[in-house]
N, C-alpha and C positions, 0 to 999 in steps of 0.2 A: 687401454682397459675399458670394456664395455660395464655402463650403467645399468642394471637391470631392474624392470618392474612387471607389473603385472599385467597392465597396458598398455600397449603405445597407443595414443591418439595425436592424428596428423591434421592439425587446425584449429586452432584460436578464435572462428566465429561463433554462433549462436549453439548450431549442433555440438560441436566440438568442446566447449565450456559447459554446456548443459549435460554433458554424459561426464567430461570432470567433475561436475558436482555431483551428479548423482554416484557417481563411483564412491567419491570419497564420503559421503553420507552413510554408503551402506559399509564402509572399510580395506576397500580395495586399493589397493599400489597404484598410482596411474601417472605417467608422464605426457603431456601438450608439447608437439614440437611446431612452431606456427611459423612460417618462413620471410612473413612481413615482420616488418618491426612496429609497426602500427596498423591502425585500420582506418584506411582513408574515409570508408562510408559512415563513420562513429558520429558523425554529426547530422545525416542526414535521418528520417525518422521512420518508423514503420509500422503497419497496422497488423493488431493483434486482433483476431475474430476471438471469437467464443473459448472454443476448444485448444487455443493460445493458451488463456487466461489460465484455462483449468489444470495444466501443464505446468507452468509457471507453480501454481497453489501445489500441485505434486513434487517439484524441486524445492518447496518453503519460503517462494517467493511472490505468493501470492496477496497478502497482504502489503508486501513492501512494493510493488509493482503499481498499487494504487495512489503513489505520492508523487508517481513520474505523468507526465503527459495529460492526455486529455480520455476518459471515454467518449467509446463512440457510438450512440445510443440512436440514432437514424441515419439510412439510407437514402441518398435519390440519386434517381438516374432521370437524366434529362437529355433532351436534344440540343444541338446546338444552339436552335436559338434560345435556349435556357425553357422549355416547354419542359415539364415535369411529363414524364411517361407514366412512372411511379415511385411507391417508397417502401422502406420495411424500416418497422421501428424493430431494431436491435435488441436495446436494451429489454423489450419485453418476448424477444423468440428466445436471449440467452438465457435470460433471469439476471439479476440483482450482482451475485456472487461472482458471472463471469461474463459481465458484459464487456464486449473488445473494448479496445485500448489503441490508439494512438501514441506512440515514445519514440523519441529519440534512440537511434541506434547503440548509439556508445550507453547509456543510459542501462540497458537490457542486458548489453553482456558485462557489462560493472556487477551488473546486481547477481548476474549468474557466476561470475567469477570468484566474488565475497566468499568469507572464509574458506576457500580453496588453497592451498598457498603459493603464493605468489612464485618462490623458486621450484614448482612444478608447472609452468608454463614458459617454456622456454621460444624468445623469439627471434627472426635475423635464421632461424635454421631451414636450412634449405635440402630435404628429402634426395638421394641422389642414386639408392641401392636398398632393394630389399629383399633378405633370402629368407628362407626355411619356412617350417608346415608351423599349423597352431601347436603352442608347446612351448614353440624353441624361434622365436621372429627375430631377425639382426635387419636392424635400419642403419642404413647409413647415411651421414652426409656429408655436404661438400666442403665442409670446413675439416673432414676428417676424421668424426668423433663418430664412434659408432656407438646404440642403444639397443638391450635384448628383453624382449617382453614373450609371453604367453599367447596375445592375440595382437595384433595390429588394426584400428578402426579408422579408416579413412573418409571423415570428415573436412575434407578439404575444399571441399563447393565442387563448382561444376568445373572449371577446369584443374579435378585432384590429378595429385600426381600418383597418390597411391591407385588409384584408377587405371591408370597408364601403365604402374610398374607391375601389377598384379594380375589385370585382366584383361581379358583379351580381344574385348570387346566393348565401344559405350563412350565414341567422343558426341560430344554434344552438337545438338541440331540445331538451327535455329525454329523459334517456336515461329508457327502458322497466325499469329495473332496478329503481329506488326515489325514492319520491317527495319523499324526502329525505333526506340525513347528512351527519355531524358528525366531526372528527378531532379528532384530540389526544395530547398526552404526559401522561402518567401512570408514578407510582412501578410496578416491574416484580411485580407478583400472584404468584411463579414460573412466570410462563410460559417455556417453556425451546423453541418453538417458534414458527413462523408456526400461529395457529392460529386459526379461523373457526368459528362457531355461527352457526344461523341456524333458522328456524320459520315461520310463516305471516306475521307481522307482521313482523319486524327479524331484521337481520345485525349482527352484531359481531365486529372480526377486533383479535388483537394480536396484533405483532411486538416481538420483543427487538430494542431497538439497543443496548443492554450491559446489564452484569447486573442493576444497577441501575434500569432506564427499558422503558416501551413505549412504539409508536408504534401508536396505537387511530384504530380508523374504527367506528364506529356508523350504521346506516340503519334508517329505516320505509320497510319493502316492503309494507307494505298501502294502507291510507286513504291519501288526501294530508292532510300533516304539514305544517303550520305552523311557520317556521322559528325563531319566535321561544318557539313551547311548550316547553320543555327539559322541565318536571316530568311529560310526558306520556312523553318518554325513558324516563323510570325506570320508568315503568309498565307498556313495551312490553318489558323489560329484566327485567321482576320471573323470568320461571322460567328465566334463565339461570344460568351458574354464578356465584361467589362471584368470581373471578376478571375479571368482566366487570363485575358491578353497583360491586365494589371501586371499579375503573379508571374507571370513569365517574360515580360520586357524587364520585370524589376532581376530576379536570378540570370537573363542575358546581359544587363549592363555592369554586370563584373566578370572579370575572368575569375574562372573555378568557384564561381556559384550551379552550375548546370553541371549535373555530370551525364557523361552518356552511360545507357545503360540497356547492352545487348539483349536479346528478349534471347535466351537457349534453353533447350530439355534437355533429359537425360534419362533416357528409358534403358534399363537392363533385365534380360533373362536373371539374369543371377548377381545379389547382391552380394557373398560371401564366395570365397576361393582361398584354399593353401593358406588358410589361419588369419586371414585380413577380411575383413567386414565393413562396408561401405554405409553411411547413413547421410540423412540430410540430400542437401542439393548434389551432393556425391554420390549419388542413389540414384532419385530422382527427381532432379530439379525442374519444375516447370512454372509455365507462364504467368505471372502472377495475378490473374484474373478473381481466384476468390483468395489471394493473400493467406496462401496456406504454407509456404515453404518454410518458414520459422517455425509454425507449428506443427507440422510434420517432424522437423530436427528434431524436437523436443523432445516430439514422441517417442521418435527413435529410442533417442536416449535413456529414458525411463525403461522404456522395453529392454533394450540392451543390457541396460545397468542390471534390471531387473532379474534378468536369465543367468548373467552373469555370478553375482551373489546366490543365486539360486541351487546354481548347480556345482557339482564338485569337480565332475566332468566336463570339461569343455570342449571335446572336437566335436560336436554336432551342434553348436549354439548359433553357431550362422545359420543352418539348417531351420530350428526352432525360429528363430529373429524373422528370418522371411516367411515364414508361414502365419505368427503372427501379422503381421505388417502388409504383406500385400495388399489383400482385399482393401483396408482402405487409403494405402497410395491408388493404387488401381481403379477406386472411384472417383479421388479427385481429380484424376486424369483422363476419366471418362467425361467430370462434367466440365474442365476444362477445354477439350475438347470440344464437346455441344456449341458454349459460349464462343468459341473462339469462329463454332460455325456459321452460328445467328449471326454474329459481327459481321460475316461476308452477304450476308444480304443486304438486297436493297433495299436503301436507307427509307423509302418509303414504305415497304413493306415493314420494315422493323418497327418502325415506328406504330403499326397497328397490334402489329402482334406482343410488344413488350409490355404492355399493359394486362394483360393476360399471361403468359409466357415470364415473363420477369421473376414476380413473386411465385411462382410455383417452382422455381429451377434454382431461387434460392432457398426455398425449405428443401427442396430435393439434394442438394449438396449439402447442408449442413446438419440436417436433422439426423443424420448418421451419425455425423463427427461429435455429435452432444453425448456417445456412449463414451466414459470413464477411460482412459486409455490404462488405467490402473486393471480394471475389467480381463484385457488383455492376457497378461500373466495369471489368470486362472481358467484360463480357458485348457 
């Protein structure tokens, strides 16, 4: 006998929790079918920019989001040999109210899962079959329980399955950025900033999430890098600063401190099809250059939920969702892109140009993103 509700959503991470909560805020039926039983990356930590934060404050979680982690109130980007190219202080392009945020991962969807209830998040469920139009959605899965909803949203990251079972187009690429990296927590070097090195072969970025801890990303931007070579890490790591080799021999000298971490996109003609609607990294996942994919989900979500409560009607709400939503996934992929181009230049020419070039390509990416996503739904 099939369960029925009013949504299905396929995914238990950030997007997928954040459009639970907003569903059930506004009053809607919604079921979470998540096919892990946990979330391996809950421990590792992740930067909130600006229009995160603001996102966050729209699910009701904006002032509880300030007792986690660290803000993150200046930038620098430097060279490897730790030579400051430039900076942006943060905290005064956000304002006050949404200055990013540095958190532990489990931490964020704790807080977006709260007052949700708990036996609407089902996990260990493994997606295997999905039929019919918006209206009338039967999921199936491979434990043999079948589920019927209205619409089906597939929030499942970049490799969804509702993706695969629905659409017929849109496996993921790998991103132009780097051919491969690694993240991790690591005792805090004093870094007392979001701060990024980088050179012809690799990037390496830490973030404080308290005084205590960073939250490290390492990549080879040259050669293609074998995910399993770490001691090759250290090699591409040798002329950075003390700071960075620290943080990274300390996360190598334990197994399952480092995790890898494939760089994929997910670019789609069409995010909605036959009553399933895609959002998050299942949409459009990309390279995490200005740390917009969590904030993007959110957005989603709000928008989604948004339409959703809105209208009585639902078969044209995929329809609606993308029209809102495009333009600005579509900018953050334009200036991911840009970034991901500059990085292929030579490290001496970069080096003149980011001083210049830097701070203008990051107001150019974010000072869009500072419009209200709430905005949106009146448009």
């Amino acid at each position: 006998m099939s369960e029925i509700y009013d949504v299905l959503i396929a995914g238990a991470g950030i997007s997928g929790l954040a459009l639970a909560r907003a569903l059930y805020r506004l009053g809607i039926n919604a079921l979470v079918l998540e096919q892990l039983t946990n979330d391996g990356d809950a421990g590792l930590a992740i930067n909130l920019p600006g229009n995160a934060i603001a996102a966050l404050a729209q699910l009701g979680r904006g002032d509880a989001i300030g007792s986690y982690g660290r803000p993150v109130e200046r930038r620098e980007y430097r060279s490897a040999r730790d030579r400051l190219l430039f900076a942006v202080d943060e905290k005064q392009f956000w304002g006050d109210a949404i200055t990013p945020r540095c958190v532990r991962r489990g931490d964020l969807t704790a807080l977006l899962a709260s007052e949700f209830p708990t036996e609407r998040v089902r996990r260990g469920v493994k997606i295997v079959a999905v039929e019919g139009e918006m209206g009338d959605i039967a999921v199936r899965t491979k434990d043999g329980a079948e589920f019927r909803g209205k619409v089906l949203v597939g929030a499942d990251g970049v490799h969804s399955t509702v993706r695969g079972l629905r659409f017929e187009s849109g496996s993921p690429a790998s991103a132009r950025l780097a051919s491969a990296s690694w993240r991790f927590m690591a005792p805090n070097p004093d870094v007392d900033a979001w701060t990024v090195w980088a050179d012809a072969h690799a990037t390496a970025l830490l973030i404080p999430v308290g005084p205590d801890e960073v939250y490290g990303w390492a990549a080879a931007t040259g050669k293609q890098h074998p995910r399993t070579d770490l001691s090759d890490l250290r090699h591409l790591l040798d002329s950075f600063p003390d700071a960075v080799r620290t943080s990274v021999d300390w996360a190598l000298s334990e197994e399952g401190r480092m995790h890898y971490s494939p760089l994929e996109e997910v670019r789609l003609p069409k995010w909605s099809r036959n009553g399933s609607i895609l959002i998050g990294d299942a949409a459009h996942a990309t390279a995490p250059v200005w740390a917009q994919g969590a904030a993007l989900g959110m957005e989603d979500a709000i928008v989604l939920a948004g339409l959703l409560a809105s209208r009585p009607d639902w078969s044209d709400v995929g329809e609606h969702f993308e029209r809102l939503r495009r333009d600005r996934v579509e900018h953050v992929q334009t200036m991911t892109d840009r970034m991901a181009k500059a990085a292929r230049l030579p490290v001496a020419l970069r080096q003149v140009l980011m001083p210049f070039l830097g701070p203008r390509s990051y107001r150019a990416t974010f000072e869009p993103l500072k419009k209200p996503v709430a905005d949106m739904l009146t448009v």
